[in-house]
C-alpha positions as CSV (number, residue, x, y, z in Angstrom):
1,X,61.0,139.8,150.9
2,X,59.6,139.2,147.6
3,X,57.3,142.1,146.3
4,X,53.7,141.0,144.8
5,X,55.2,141.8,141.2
6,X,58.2,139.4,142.0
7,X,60.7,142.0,143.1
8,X,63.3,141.0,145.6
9,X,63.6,143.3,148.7
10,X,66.5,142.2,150.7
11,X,65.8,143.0,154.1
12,X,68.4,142.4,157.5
13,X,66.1,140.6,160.0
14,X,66.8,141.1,163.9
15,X,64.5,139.1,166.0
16,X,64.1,139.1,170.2
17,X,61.9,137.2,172.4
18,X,59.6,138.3,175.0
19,X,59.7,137.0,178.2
20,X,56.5,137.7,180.9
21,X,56.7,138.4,184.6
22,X,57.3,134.9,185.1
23,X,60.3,134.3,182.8
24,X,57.9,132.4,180.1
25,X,58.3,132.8,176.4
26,X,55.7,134.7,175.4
27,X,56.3,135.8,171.9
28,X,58.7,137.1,169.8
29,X,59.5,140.4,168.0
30,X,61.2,140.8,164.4
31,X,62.0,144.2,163.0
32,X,62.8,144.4,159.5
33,X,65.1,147.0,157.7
34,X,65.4,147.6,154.2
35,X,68.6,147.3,153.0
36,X,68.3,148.0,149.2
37,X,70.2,151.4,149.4
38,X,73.3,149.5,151.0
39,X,73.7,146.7,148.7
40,X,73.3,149.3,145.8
41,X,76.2,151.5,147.3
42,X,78.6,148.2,148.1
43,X,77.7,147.4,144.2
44,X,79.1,150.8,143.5
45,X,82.0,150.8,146.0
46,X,83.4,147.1,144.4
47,X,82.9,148.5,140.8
48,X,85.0,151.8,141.5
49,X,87.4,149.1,143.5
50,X,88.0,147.4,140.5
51,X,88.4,149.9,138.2
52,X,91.3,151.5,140.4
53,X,92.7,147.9,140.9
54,X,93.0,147.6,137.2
55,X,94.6,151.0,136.8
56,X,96.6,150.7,140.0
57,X,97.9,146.8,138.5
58,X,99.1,148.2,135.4
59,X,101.1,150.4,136.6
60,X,105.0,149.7,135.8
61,X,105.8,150.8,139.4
62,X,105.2,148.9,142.7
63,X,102.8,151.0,145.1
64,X,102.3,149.2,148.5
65,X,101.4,150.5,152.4
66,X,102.8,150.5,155.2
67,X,101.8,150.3,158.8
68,X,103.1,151.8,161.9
69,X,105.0,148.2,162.8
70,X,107.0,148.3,159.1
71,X,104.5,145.9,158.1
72,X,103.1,146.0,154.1
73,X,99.6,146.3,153.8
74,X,97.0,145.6,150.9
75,X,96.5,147.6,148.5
76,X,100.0,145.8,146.6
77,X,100.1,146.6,143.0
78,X,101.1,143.6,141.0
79,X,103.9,145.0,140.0
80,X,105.3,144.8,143.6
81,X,106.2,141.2,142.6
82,X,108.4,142.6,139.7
83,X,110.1,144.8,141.3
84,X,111.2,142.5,144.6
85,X,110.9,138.9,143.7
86,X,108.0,137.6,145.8
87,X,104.8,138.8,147.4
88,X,105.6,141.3,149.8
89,X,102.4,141.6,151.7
90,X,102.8,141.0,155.5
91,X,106.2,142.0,155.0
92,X,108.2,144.1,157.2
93,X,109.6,147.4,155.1
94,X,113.0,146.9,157.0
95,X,113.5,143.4,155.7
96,X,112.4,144.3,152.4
97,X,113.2,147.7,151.0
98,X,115.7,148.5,153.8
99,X,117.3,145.3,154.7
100,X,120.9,146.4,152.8
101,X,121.4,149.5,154.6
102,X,124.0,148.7,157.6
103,X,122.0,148.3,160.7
104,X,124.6,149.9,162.7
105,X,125.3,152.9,160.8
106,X,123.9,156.9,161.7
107,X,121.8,156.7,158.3
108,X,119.8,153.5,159.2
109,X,119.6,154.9,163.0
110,X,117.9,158.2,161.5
111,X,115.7,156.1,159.2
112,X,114.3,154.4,161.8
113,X,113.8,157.1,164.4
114,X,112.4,159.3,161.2
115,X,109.6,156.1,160.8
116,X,108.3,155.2,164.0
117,X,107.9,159.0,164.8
118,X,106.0,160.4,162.2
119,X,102.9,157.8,162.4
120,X,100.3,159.5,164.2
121,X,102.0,163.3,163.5
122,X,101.3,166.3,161.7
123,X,102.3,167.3,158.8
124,X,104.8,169.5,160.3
125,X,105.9,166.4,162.1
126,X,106.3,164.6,158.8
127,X,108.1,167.8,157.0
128,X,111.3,167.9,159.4
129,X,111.5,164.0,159.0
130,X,110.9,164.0,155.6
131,X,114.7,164.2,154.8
132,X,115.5,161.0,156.8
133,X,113.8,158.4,154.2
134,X,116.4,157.7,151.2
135,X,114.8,158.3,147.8
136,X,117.8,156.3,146.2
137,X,117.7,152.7,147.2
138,X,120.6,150.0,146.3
139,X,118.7,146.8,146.9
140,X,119.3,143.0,146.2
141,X,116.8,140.7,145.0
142,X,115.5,138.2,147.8
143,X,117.2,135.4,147.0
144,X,120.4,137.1,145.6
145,X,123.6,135.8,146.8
146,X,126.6,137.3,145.3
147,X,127.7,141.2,146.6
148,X,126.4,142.2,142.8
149,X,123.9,139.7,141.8
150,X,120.9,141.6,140.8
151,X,121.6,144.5,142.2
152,X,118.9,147.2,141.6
153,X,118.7,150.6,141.9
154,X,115.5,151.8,142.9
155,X,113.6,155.5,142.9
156,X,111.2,155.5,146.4
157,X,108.5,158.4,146.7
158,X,106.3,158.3,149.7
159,X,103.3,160.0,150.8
160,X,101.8,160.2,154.0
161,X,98.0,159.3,154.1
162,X,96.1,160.7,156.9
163,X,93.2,159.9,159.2
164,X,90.2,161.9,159.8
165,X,91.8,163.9,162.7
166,X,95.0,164.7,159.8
167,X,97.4,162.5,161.5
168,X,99.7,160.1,159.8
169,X,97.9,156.3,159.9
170,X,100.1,154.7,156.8
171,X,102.7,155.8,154.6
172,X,102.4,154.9,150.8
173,X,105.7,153.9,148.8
174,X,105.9,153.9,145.4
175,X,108.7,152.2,143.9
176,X,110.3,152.1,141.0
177,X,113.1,150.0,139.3
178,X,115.8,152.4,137.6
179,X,118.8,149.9,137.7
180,X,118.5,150.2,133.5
181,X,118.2,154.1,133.2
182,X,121.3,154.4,135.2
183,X,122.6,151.8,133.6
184,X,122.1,152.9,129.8
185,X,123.1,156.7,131.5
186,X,126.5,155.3,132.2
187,X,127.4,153.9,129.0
188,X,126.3,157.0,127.1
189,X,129.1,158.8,129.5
């Protein structure tokens, strides 16, 4: 709608049509709703967005989600790309971060049970399991083909985010390269 002094109203138009006794088309009803208030808040909601994807892109670590399945969700900081060599969205966390730890070994065994079970659990839940997720990762570049070649030692921190009910619905990873710190650490040794 356009006001008399040229002001644009947008409005969300829903429209039904009447029907008689007999089944004819008799008329037609529209309702209107005002929708100002909403496009003002989603203005507001992509501005904040893009002032924490700035921040959250600038970052020299790579921050990603992940689902219940393994799988990495948006938000994926930019840095994500540094840090593993390709986009890693839709990817699952075992092929990715976890992909060099022996399958058949106790410690990926724990890992897994530790993941699948605390999605949808308390904190309590999350606590006890806590212990199972390795903060130190050795992990080779996708690609990478020799035993060594580009080997990287990475740092993980995660942290549960909850649902309304305070449940687990995604974990959050944050990554962060320390192959050089360790590196210069040795040679000062």
């Amino acid at each position: 709608l356009i006001t008399k002094q040229g002001e644009r109203w947008p409005h969300l138009l829903r429209s039904a049509l009447l029907h008689g006794p007999s089944g004819k088309q008799e008329g037609i009803v529209v309702v209107g709703t005002d929708i100002r208030e909403i496009r003002a808040a989603q203005r507001e909601l992509a501005a904040a967005y893009e002032k924490s994807r700035v921040l959250f892109d600038n970052m020299r670590q790579a921050v990603f989600v992940v689902i219940a399945s393994g799988e990495i969700i948006e938000p994926v900081s930019a840095f994500s790309f540094s840090v593993f060599g390709d986009d890693i969205k839709g990817t699952n966390i075992f092929d990715l971060l976890f992909k060099d730890i022996d399958r058949k070994s106790e410690v990926f065994s724990a890992l897994q049970t530790a993941f699948y079970t605390t999605f949808g659990a308390d904190d309590l839940q999350w606590e006890v399991m806590e212990e199972y997720f390795p903060r130190r990762i050795l992990c080779r570049p996708k690609g990478s083909t020799g035993k060594d070649e580009g080997l990287r030692i990475l740092k993980v921190g995660y942290c549960p985010l909850r649902g309304t009910t305070g449940l687990m619905e995604k974990l959050m990873l944050v990554v962060e390269d320390i192959t050089r710190i360790e590196n210069l650490e040795k040679e000062m040794e």
